[in-house]
N, C-alpha and C positions, 0 to 999 in steps of 0.2 A: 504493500500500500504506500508507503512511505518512498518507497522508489517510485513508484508510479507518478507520485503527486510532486515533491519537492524534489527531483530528478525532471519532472519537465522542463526545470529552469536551461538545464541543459541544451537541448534543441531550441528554446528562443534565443540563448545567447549567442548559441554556434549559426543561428540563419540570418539572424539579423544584425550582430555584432560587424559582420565585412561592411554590410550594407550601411548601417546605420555610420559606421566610420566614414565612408564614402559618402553620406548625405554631408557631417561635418566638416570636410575634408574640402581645402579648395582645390588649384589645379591638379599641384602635386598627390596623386593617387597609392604611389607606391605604399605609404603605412596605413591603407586602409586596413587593413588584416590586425591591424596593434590591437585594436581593442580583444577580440577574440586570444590573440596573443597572451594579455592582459589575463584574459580568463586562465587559460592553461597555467603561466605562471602561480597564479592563486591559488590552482591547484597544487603546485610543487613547492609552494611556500607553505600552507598552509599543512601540507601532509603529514610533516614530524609533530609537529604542533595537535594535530587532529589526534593521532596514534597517543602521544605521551598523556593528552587530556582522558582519552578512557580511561588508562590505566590510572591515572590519578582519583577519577569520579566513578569510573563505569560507563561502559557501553550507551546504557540508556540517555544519563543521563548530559553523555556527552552528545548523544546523536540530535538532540532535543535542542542542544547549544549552537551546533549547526547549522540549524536552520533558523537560528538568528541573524548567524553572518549573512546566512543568502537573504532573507529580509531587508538586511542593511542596504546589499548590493544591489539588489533592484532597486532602493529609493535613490541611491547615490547616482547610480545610471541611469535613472531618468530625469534627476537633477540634472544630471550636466548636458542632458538632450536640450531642458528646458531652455539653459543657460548659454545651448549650442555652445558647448567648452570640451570639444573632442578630448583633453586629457582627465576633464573630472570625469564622465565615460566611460574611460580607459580604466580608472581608477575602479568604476564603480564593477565593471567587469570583471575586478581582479577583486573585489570582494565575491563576488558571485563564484566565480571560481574555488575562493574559500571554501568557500558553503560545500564546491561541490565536494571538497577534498573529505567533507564528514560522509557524504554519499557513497564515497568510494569504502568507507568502511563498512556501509552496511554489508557487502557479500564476507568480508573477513569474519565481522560477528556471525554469520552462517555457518559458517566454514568451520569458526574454532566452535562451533557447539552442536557439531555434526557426528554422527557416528561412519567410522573412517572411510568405510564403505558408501557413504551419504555423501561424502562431502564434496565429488563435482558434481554431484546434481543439487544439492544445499546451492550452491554459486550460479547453478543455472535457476532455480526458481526463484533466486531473489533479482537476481535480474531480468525476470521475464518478466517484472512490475516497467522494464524500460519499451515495451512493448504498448501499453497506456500512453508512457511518458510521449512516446511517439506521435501520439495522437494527440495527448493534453497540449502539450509544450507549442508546437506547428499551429493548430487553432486558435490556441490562446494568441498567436501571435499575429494571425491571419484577423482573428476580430477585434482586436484591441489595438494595432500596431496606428489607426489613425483615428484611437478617442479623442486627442486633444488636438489635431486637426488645428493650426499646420505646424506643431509637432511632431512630426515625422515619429512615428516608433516609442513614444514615453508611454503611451498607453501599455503596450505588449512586457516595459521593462515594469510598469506599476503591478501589472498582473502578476510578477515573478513573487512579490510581497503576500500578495493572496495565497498564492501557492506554498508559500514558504511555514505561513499559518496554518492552515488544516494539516502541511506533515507534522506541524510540530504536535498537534491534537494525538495525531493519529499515534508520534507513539510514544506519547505517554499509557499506552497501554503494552508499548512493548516486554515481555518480560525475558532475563535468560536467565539460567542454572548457572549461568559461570560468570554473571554481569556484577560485579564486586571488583573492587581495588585489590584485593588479596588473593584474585582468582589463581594468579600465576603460584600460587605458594603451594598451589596443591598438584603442582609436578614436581616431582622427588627426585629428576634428574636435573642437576646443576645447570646452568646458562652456561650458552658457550659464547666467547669474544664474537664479537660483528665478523671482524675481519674471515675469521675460523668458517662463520657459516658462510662469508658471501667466496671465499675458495672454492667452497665447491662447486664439481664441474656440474651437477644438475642444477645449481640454482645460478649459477652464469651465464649456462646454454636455455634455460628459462624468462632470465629476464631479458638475453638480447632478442630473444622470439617475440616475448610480450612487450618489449617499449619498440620494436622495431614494427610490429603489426598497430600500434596506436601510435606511432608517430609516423608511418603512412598513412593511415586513416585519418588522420588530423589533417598532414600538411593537401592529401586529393581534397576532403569534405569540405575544410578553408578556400579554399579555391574556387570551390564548382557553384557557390551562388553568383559569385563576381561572374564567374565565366556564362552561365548561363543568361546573366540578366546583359551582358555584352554581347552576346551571338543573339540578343533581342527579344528573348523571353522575359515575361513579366515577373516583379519581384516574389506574387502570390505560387506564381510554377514554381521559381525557385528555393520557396520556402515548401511544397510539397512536394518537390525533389528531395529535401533535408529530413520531409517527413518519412516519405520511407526508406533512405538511408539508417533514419534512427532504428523504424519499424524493424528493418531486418538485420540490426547491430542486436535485437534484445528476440525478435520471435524464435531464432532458433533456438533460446535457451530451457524450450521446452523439452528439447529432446538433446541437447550437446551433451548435456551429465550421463545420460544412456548410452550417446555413442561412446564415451570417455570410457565407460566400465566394460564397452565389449571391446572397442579397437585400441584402446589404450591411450594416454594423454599426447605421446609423439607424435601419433599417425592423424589426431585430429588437429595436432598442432598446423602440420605440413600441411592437410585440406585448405587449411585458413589463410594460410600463405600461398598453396596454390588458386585459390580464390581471387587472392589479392592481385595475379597476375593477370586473371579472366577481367578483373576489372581495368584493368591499365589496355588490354587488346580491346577491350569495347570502346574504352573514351577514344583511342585512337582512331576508331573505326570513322568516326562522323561526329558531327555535333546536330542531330535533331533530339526532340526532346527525348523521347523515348531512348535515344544512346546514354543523353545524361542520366535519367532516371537509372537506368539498367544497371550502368557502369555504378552509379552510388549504392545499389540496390547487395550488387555484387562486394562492392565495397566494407558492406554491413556486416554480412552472414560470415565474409574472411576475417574481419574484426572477431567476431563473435568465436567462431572456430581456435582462431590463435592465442585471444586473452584467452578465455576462460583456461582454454588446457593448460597455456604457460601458468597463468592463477595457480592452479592445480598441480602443477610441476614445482613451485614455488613454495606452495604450504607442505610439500612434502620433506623441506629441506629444514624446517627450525621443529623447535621443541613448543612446549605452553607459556614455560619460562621464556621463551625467546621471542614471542610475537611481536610484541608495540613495536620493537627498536627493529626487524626485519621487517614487520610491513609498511613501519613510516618510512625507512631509508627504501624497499621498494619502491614506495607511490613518490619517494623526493627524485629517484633516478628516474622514473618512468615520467611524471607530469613537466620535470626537466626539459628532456627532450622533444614530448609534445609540445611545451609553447618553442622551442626553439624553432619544431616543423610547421608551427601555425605561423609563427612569424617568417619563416622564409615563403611561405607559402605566396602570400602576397607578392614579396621579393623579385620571386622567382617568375609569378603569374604576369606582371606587370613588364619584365624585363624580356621572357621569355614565349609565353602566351601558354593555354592549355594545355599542350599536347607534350611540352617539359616537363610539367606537373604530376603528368603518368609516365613518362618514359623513366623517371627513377623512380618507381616502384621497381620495375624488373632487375638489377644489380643487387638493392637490398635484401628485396624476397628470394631471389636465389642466394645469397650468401648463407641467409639464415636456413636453409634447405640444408644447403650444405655441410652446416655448421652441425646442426639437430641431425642429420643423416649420419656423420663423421661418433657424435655423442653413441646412438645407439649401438653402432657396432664397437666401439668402445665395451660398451656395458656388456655386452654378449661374449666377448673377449673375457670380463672379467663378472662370474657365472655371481657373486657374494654382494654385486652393489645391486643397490635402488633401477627396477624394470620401469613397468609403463607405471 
């Protein structure tokens, strides 16, 4: 529920963030993408921050505090639409961001209160609340983006505020067995140093998979509204282009956890990555709408495929004791590189046009193919480590 609702912030910021920069924005075009930029960093700022505060309060009632921040950010980002002040915007977008960095915790609070056998499909049904978001987030944006008329877009950032309230409602009824400050004490195996866990080779051949699959999906998704509403589609196409890119970044996670327990976390990794390359041959194909849509469609379901299993590769490497300080330096490495790909994305679009913006997906995605293909036969070699 709580993904559903206060995760649609997500999809208004990412469709309208390029655009709404570009309304602000005079000739010079190239930093339209900041604001969304904006956002990702909030994410990767905000991540250790988000992580240490459970463990300080709990889960709940950290996730509750979250959706403060993302309240803030929508009022701040509609301020400075008001105020037509492209950097308080920017600002406000990188609160929303914040917010979303508590959002990214909800599938870990899944995860760590999963039974072990549960726990890649615990991360697919909590993301399949991004499935709503898809829908909530896109509408909301489409019928609010001109309430205050000719405010271009404060309507859709004020909506972010609404939404930020009902999740906060909603979970206040959340409850977990392991949701205490002291949960970590009841693993009787010592914590291991950062460094000890991030050496190993599954949880390094995991997270180049998972920041390398969301920081192509970031730096295509940043892109394809700009590009679409330039090849002369209207900005409401563009924003349900975004819609079911969202839609198919969360629907498959009805079934990913299933595929995960029969074909194993590697092989669905490598789907999602070879997905990511079906979507880089369709954007090249053409630009009519039905390309864009496809290609972001495509784009969605390769996301979905490659987080969740890296996710799930990822939780296999730390102990109970070890969570906050491995998930937040995860989500700090991961949301890192997505704003760096949301911000070249623009960069790149503006300098280069569309069809640059797909052709480096294919060096990445095979590298990481590579990299994950080289890991398993590794493991097969050595019969005593960690399999699918």
């Amino acid at each position: 529920m709580a993904q559903a609702v206060v995760g649609a912030s997500a999809p208004i910021a990412i469709s309208l963030g390029g655009l709404a920069g570009d309304y602000l924005l005079g000739a010079d075009k190239s930093l339209a993408t900041a604001p969304v930029t904006g956002f990702n960093v909030g994410v990767a700022l905000a991540a250790l921050p988000a992580a240490m505060l459970m463990q300080a309060v709990g889960r709940r009632n950290g996730l509750i505090s979250g959706t403060g921040v993302t309240a803030l950010g929508g009022a701040v980002a509609a301020l400075g639409l008001f105020q037509a002040s492209f950097w308080l915007f920017s600002l406000g977008m990188l609160l929303v961001g914040a917010g979303n960095a508590f959002i990214q915790q909800y599938r870990f609070a899944a995860v760590d209160n999963a039974p072990e056998n549960f726990k890649p499909r615990a991360i697919g049904w909590v993301l399949t609340g991004g499935v709503f978001a898809a829908i909530i987030g896109p509408q909301a944006a489409i019928h609010t983006r001109e309430l205050f008329e000719p405010v271009m877009f404060a309507g859709a950032f004020v909506s972010v505020i609404g939404l930020a309230i009902v999740g906060a409602f909603t979970l206040f009824f959340l409850r977990l067995p392991k949701d205490a400050p002291s949960a970590q004490l009841n693993d009787h195996q010592p914590p291991r140093s950062l460094p000890e866990i991030m050496m190993q080779l599954r949880f390094i051949v995991a997270l180049l998979c998972g920041v390398s699959t969301f920081a192509l999906m970031s730096f295509v998704m940043t892109g394809a509204p700009l590009a679409m509403v330039g090849c002369g589609f209207s900005p409401d196409e563009a924003t349900l282009g975004i819609s079911w890119h969202v839609l198919a970044m969360f629907a498959p996670s009805f079934v990913t956890g299933r595929l995960i327990a029969r074909f194993g976390k590697q092989r669905v990794v490598a789907t999602g990555l070879l997905l990511l390359i079906g979507c880089g041959l369709v954007a090249l194909s053409g630009i009519a709408l039905w390309q864009f849509w496809l290609a972001l469609v495509l784009l969605g379901v390769g996301w979905n495929f490659g987080f969740i299993g890296a996710t799930a590769m990822v939780a296999d490497c730390y102990r109970a004791s070890e969570k906050n300080k491995v998930q937040g330096v995860h989500d700090l490495v991961l949301f890192s590189m997505v704003a760096f790909s949301s911000l070249m994305s623009g960069q790149v679009y503006n300098a280069f046009g569309w069809e640059m913006l797909n052709w480096i997906i294919f060096p990445v995605a095979v590298a990481c193919l590579v990299v994950l293909g080289a890991m398993v036969l590794y493991q097969q070699e050595k019969p005593g480590r960690v399999g699918a």
